[in-house]
Structures are given as structure tokens and as C-alpha cells.
C-alpha positions in Angstrom: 98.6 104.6 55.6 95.9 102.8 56.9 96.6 99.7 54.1 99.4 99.1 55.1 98.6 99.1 59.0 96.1 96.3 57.6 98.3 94.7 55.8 101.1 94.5 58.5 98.3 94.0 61.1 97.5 90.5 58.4 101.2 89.4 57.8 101.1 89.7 62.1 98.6 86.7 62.1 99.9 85.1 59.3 103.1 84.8 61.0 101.6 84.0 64.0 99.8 81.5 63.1 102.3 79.6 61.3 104.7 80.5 64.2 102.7 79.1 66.5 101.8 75.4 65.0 105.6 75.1 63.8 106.8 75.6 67.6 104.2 73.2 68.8 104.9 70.0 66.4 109.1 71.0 67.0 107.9 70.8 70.6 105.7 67.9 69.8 102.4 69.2 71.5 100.9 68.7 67.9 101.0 67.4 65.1 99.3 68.5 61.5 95.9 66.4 61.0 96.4 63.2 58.8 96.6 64.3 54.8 97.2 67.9 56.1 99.7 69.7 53.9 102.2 72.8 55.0 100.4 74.8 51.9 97.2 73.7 53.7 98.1 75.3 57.0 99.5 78.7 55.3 95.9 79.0 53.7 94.6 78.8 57.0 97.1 81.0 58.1 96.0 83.4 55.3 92.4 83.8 56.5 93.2 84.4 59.8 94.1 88.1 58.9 90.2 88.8 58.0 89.5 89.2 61.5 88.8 92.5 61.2 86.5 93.7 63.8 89.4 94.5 66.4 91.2 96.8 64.2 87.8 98.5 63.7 87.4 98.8 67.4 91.7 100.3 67.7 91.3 102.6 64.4 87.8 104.2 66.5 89.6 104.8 69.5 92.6 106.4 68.0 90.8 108.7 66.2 88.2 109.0 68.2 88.9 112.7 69.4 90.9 113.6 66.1 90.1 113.9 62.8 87.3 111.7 61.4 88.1 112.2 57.8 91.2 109.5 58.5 88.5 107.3 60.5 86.8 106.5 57.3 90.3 105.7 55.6 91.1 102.8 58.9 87.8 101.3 58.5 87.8 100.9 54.6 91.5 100.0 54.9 90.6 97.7 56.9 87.8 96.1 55.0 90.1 96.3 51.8 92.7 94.1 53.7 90.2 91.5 55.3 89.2 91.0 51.6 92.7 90.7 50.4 93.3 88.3 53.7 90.4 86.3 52.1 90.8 86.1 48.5 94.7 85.0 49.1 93.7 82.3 51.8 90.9 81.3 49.1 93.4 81.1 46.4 95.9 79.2 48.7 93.9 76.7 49.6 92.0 75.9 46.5 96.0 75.0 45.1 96.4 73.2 47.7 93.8 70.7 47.8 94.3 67.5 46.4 92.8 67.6 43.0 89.8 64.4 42.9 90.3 62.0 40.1 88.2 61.9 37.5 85.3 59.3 37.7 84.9 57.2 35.0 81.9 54.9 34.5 
């Protein structure tokens, strides 16, 4: 249970994130940084569900007076995710970069 409380807690920022910076250039506060791509931003968008010191902090105060057998299984739920979070925003954003042509003498 506690992957997939990770998981949704990661999709949350994902969707946030990419939410958030669409609104803004519809609204035209912002625009995406010169040679940006959208693939670009969802990488970005990707690592921002590592963040995973405040759902250590919420899974230790909800079972903080229960059962501490399921504390262990939030915080390496957690971890797990922030990995995942990482790896797929790696992955992202190594396809997304524009590949450097080759150098010839």
C-alpha cells in the first residue's frame, strides 16, 4: 500500500508541475527557456516526485502511535518511489537532449 501512496504522492507532482508551467505560458507569465523542449520539462517534472523527505515526515506521524511494522513499509516505499521518480526523470531527459554532432577533424 505504501507504493502506491508514493507513487500517487509522484504522479501529484508530476502533474503539478506540468500543470503549473502550462497555465502560466497559456496565461503568458512564462514562457519555456530558449531551446527548451516539452519532453525537457516532463523530465523535470519527473524528478520533482524524489522529494521525499515530507512523506517521511506524514508516514511517521501517521503511524506514529500505531503499528510500526507498516512504518518501515512507508519509509522504504517511499525511498523505492523517489528512486523510481529519479531513474524515469534520468531516462526522460537523457532522450530528450539534443544529441551533439559528431566532431570531425
Amino acid at each position: 500500500m505504501s507504493n502506491f501512496i508514493k507513487l500517487e504522492s509522484a504522479s501529484g507532482y508530476l502533474l503539478i508541475a506540468a500543470t503549473v508551467l502550462a497555465l502560466a505560458r497559456l496565461l503568458r507569465i512564462a514562457t519555456l527557456p530558449s531551446g527548451a523542449t516539452w519532453a525537457q520539462v516532463y523530465g523535470v517534472a519527473l524528478l520533482c516526485g524524489i522529494g521525499f523527505t515530507m512523506s517521511l515526515f506524514i508516514g511517521s506521524l501517521a503511524f506514529e502511535l500505531g503499528d510500526f511494522n507498516v512504518l518501515s513499509g512507508v519509509k522504504m516505499g517511499v525511498l523505492i518511489g523517489s528512486v523510481l521518480s529519479a531513474i524515469a526523470g534520468l531516462l526522460v531527459l537523457h532522450l530528450a537532449l539534443p544529441k551533439a554532432e559528431s566532431i570531425r577533424p
